[in-house]
N, C-alpha and C positions, 0 to 999 in steps of 0.2 A: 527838334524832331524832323527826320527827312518825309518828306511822302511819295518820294520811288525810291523803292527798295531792289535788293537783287536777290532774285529766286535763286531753287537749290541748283535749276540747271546754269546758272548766271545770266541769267537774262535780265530784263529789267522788270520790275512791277509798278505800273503806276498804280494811284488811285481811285477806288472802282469809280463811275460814272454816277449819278445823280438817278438816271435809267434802274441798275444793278443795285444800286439800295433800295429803288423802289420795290423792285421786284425779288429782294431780299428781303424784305417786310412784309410784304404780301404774302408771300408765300408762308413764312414760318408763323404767321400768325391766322391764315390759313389751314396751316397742322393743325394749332391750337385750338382753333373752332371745331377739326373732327376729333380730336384727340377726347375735348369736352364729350363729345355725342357718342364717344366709344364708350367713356367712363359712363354716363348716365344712361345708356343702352343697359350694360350688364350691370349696372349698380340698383337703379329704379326702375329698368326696364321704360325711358324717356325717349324720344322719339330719333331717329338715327336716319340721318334724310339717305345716303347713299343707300341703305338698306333698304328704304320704301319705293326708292327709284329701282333696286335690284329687282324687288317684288314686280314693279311696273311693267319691266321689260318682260320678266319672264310670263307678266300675263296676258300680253299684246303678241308672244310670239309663237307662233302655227305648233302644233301637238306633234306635228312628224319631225320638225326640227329642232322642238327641246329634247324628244327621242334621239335623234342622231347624233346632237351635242350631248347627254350623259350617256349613250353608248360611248363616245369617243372618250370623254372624260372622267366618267364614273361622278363619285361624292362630288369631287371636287370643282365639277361644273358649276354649282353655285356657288361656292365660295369664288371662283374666279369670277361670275359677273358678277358678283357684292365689290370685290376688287376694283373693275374694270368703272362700275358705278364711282368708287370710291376715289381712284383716280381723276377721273372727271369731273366729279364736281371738286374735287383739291385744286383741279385745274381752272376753275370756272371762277370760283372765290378768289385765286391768286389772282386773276386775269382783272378783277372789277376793283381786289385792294390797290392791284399797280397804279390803275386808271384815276380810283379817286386819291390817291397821293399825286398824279401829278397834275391832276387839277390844283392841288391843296400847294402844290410849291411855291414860295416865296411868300404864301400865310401864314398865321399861326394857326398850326393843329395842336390844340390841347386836347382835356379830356370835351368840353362842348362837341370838339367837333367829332371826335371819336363814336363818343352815342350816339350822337346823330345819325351818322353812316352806318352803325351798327342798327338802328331801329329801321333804316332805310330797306337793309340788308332782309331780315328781318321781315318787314312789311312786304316785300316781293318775294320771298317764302313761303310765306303763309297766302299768299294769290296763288302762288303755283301747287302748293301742296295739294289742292282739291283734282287738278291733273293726272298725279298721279294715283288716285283714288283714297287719299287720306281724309277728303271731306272739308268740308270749310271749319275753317279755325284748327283741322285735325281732328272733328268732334267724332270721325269713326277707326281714329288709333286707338289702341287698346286704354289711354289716361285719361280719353276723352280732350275734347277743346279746350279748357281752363287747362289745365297740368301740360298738354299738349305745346300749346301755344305758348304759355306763360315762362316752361322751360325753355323753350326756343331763343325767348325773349332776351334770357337770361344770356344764353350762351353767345347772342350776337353782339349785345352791348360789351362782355367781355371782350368777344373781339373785336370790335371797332375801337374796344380804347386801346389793346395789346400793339393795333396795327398803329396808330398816329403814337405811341409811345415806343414801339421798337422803331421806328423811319426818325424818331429824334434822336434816336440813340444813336442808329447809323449814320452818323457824319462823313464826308471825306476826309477831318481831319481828325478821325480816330483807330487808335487800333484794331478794336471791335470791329469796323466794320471791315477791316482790310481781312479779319480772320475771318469772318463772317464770308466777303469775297471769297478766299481761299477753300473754306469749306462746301460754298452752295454755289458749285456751279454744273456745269450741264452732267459732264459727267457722271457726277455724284449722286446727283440727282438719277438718272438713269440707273445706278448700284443701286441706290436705295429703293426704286420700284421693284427691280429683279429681286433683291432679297426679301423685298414681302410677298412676291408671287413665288418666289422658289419655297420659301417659309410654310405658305403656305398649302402647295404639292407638297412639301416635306410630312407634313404633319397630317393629310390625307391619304401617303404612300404608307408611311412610318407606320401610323396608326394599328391597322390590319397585322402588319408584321410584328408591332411591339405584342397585340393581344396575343396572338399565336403562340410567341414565346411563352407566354403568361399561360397560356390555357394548355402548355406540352406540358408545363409544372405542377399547374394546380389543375389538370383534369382536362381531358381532351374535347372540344365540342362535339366533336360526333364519337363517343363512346358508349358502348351499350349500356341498356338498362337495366340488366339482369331480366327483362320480364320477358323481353322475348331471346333468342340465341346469342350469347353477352361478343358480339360483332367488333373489335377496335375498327374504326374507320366510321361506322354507320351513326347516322344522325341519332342523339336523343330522342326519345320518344313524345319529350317535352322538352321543347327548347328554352331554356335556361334564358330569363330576361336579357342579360347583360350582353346576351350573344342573339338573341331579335333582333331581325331586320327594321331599319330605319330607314324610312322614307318623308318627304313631307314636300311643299312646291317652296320652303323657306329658304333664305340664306342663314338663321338666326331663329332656332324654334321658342314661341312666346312661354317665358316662365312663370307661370298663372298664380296670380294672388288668391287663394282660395277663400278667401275672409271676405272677396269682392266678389266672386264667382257667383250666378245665378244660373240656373237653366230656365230657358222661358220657354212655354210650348204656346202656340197661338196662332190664330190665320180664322177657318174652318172650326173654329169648337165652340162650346157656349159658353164653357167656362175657362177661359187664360190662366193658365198655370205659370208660377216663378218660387222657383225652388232652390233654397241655399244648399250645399253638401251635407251638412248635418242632416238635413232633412229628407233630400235623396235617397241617403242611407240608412234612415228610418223607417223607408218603406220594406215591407218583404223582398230579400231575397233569395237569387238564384244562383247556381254556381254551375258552369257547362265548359267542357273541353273543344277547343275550334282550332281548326289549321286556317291565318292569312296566310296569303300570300298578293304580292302586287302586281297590276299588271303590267308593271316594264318587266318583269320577269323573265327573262330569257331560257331557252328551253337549257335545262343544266346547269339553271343558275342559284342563287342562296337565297332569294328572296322573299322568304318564304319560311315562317315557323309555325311549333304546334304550343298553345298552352291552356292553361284552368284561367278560366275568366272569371270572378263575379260581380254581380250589378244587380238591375231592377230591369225586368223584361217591359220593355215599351209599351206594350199593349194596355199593361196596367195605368199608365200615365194617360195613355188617349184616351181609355175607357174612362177614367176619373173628368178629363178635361169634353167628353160628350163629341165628339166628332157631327158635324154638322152634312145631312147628305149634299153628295156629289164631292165628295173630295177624292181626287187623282193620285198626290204623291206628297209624302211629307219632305218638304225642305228642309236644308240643315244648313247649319252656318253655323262657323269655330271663331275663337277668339283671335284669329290670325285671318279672319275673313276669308278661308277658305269655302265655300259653299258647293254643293252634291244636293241627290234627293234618293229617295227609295219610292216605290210604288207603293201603297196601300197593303196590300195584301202582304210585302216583306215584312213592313213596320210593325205589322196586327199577326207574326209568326212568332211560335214558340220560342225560337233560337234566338230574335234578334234583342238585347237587352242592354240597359247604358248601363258599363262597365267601368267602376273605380279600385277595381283589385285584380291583379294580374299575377299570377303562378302564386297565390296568398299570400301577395305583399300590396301594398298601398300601386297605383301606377306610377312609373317613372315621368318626369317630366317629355322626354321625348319619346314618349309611347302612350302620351297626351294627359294628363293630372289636369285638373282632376278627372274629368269624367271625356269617356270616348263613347261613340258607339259600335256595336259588335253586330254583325247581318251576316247570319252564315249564306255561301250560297254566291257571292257577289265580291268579285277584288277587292283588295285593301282599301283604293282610292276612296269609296263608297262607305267605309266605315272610317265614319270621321275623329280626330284626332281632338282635342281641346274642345269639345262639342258647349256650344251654349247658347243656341236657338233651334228650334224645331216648329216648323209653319207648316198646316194644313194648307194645301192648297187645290184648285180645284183642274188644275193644268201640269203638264208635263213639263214639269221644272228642270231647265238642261245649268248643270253647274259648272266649278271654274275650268275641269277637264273637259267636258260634254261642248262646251261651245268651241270648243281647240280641234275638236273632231274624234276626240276618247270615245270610245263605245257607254249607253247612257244603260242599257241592261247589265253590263258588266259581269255576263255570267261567267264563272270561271270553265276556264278548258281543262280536261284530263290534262292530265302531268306525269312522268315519271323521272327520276332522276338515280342515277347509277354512282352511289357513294362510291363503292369501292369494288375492285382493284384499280388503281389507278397506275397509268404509268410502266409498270413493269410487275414482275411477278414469280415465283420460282415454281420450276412443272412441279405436280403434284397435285394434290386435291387442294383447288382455288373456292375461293368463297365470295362469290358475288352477291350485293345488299346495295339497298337502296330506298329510297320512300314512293307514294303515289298516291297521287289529290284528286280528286274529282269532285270538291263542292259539298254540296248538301246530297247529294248521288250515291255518294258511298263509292268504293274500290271492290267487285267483283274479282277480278281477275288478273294476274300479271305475268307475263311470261318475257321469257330473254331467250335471246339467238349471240352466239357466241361466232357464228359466222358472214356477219357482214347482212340478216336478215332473212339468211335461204331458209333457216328454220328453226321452231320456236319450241321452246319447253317452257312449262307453266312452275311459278319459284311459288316458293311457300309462305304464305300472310301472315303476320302477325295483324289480328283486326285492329281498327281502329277504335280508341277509349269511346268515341261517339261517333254519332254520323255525319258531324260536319268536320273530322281531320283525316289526317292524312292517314296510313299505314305505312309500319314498314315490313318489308320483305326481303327472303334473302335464296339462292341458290347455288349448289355445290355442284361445281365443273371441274373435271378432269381433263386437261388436252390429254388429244393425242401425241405431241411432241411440240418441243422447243418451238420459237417462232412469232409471228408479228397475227394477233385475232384483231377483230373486232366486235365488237360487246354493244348490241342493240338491246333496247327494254321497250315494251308497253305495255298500257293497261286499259283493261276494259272496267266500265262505270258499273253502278248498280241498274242503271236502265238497262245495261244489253249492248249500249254501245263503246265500239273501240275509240281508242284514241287516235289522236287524227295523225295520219302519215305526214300531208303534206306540210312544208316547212312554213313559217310565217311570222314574221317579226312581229316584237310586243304592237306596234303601233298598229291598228288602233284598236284592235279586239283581244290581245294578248296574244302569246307565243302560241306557236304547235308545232308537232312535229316529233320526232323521239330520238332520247337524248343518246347517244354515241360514245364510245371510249374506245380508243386503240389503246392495247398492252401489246408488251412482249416479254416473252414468255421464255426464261433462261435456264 
């Protein structure tokens, strides 16, 4: 056998280097350590260090600038730093497999030495783990410190031995490793980043567009309801699960073992509540219609639905657990370590109740299974998703938005939003429809200016199923001729007041302002 060979352009190949097996071993056995934490992420839901490093970042970084990076990006801002995490430590791991292979050269690495490295690995892991707030040993990931740790363990010894067992295999005097050369090198390397970052825009771009097509066939999202004037264009009245907005500070939302699941209430009471879901569910319920919506919301934007909640109104659980005087705000914390508060007086209201059934279906994993909370009155943020602590406390508990600089009352702003016409339109009698939130306030009033604002006609309500959703409404405009309008809306609250004119981005009180459409008019 020769070992310079001649490539397809004729040039010569020598031998890769001593260097280029190392770090052709490092590196693939590298893959193989997150390859593992992929598989045990969505298989056991096991701990996925890029992920918890994603989490890290995003909760170290300022409230106006994770706003400007998902304005710029939409969904797929956290998949890209899940990515970007990901990358980095594939890089970090390659970087320490090179090193201890060339420590190791001209020893023997068998399997001894392999574990070794791998428990090493391993052991400075589980030191760093508590940095980025997974706790020591991991004991506040979701499998707790034994399953936490224990998997870890598992997955590093694998690769400390893959890594001294694939650098034996890489010889200079082997095939393998010249293909091995041939295949991993910079270039490739660089392709193979772009295609899991394009991969992944693809399938956050795709996505919206695949469902569209899906919902032109099987039924339009915003199609009337028959109850009020049957509208094509105008949002349901009830937003169909599958078509709820999803939001969450996650790269990877937790899929809850419900056979583990507890809700603990405690802080401030006299009596400590822990409550499995059978037994949640045993208590009396309640069933109530509510519009979220979140506050990155933009003015004209979709974030935002209405539907039929049922659960168990809170108030019954703190009345049962005795609330201890001088308590301020009930804490909350998810299974995802998310944590918020509500003030007293929200959590002790009719409307606010922990909710395991959404439009009379069980909830879906990412609209938080098993059990959420519902607070009409208060952004989405604030009604938490995977809920499974609630602490009396006697202070004004700022949570994971609230320390970022979120607004901590989170009251929601009037809203209106102008479904349809959009775009263009044929002269004749048009038909403009749309919806309008204002909280636990109700929607008195709406009206629309067809000309840029100078003046305003009041459009006709269909009311809202309760007091805490939306309405919608709709008004019939005739131009005068052909031509380029513009189409302003607002609404006045059940208090009296108007909606706010002046514009304002979600950060950090939510949006305002009223929402805008140019048509023209053929």
């Amino acid at each position: 056998m020769s070992y310079i060979n001649l490539n397809l352009s004729g040039g010569v190949r020598t031998p890769p280097s001593e260097r280029e097996l190392d770090i052709q071993a490092g590196f693939l056995s590298a893959a193989l350590l997150l390859a593992l934490m992929l598989i045990g992420r969505f298989t056991f839901h096991l701990p996925l260090l890029p992920d918890i490093m994603a989490d890290w970042v995003f909760a170290i970084t300022p409230g106006s600038i994770v706003e400007a990076v998902v304005t710029m990006f939409g969904a797929f801002a956290k998949h890209l730093g899940f990515i970007a995490c990901a990358i980095f430590y594939l890089a970090i791991i390659t970087f320490a497999g090179t090193a201890f292979l060339k420590q190791m050269r001209g020893r023997e690495t068998g399997w001894i030495a392999g574990i070794s490295y791998g428990a090493v690995i391993w052991s400075i892991t589980i030191a760093v783990i508590p940095l980025f707030g997974g706790g020591l040993f991991g004991r506040d990931l979701w499998n707790g410190a034994f399953i936490s740790s224990a998997s870890l363990l598992v997955y590093h010894l694998i690769y400390g031995t893959a890594l001294v067992r694939l650098r034996s295999a890489f010889s200079a005097k082997s095939d393998f490793a010249e293909r091995g050369e041939r295949f991993l090198n910079r270039r490739n390397a660089l392709r193979g980043v772009m295609a899991v970052v394009i991969a992944a825009a693809a399938y956050d771009i795709l996505r919206p567009v695949i469902e569209s097509i899906r919902t032109a066939y099987g039924g339009k999202v915003r199609s009337g309801s028959g109850v009020f004037p049957d509208i094509t264009g105008l949002s349901m009245e009830i937003t169909p699960t599958r078509d709820f907005y999803k939001v969450s500070k996650n790269s990877f939302d937790p899929d809850v073992d419900v056979k583990r699941w507890r809700l603990e209430i405690g802080g401030m009471v006299e009596h400590p509540l822990s409550l499995s879901f059978e037994e949640l569910k045993s208590l009396p319920a309640v069933e109530e219609y509510a519009t979220l919506m979140c506050i990155s919301n933009e003015v004209g934007g979709n974030l935002i639905g209405n539907a039929k909640w049922k659960g168990v109104r809170l108030r019954d659980l703190l009345e049962k657990a005795q609330l201890k005087p001088g308590v301020v705000d009930i804490s909350l914390r998810a299974v995802d370590d998310y944590t918020d508060s509500i003030p007293l007086d929200r959590a002790m209201a009719d409307g606010t109740i922990l909710v395991y059934e959404m439009n009379s279906a069980p909830l879906t994993a990412e609209h938080g299974f098993p059990v959420r909370l519902l607070v009409p009155g208060i952004y989405g943020m604030k009604n938490v998703k995977w809920i499974t602590r609630l602490t009396a406390v006697s202070y004004d508990f700022k949570g994971y938005w609230q320390v970022r600089g979120w607004n901590d009352q989170a009251i929601y702003r009037t809203m209106s939003r102008i479904d349809i016409p959009d775009g263009k339109a044929k002269l004749g009698n048009i038909t403009i429809a749309g919806v309008s939130f204002a909280g636990d306030r109700g929607i008195s009033k709406v009206e629309v200016s067809t000309d840029s604002g100078k003046n305003w006609e009041a459009a006709e309500l269909k009311p809202g199923l309760s007091q805490f959703t939306w309405v919608l409404w709709e008004k019939q405009w005739s131009p005068p001729s052909a031509g380029s309008y513009n189409i302003v809306v607002r609404a006045t609250d059940g208090s009296g007041a108007m909606q706010e004119l002046r514009n304002a981005p979600p950060f950090p009180d939510g949006s305002a302002g009223y929402h805008r459409v140019g048509i023209n008019v053929i």
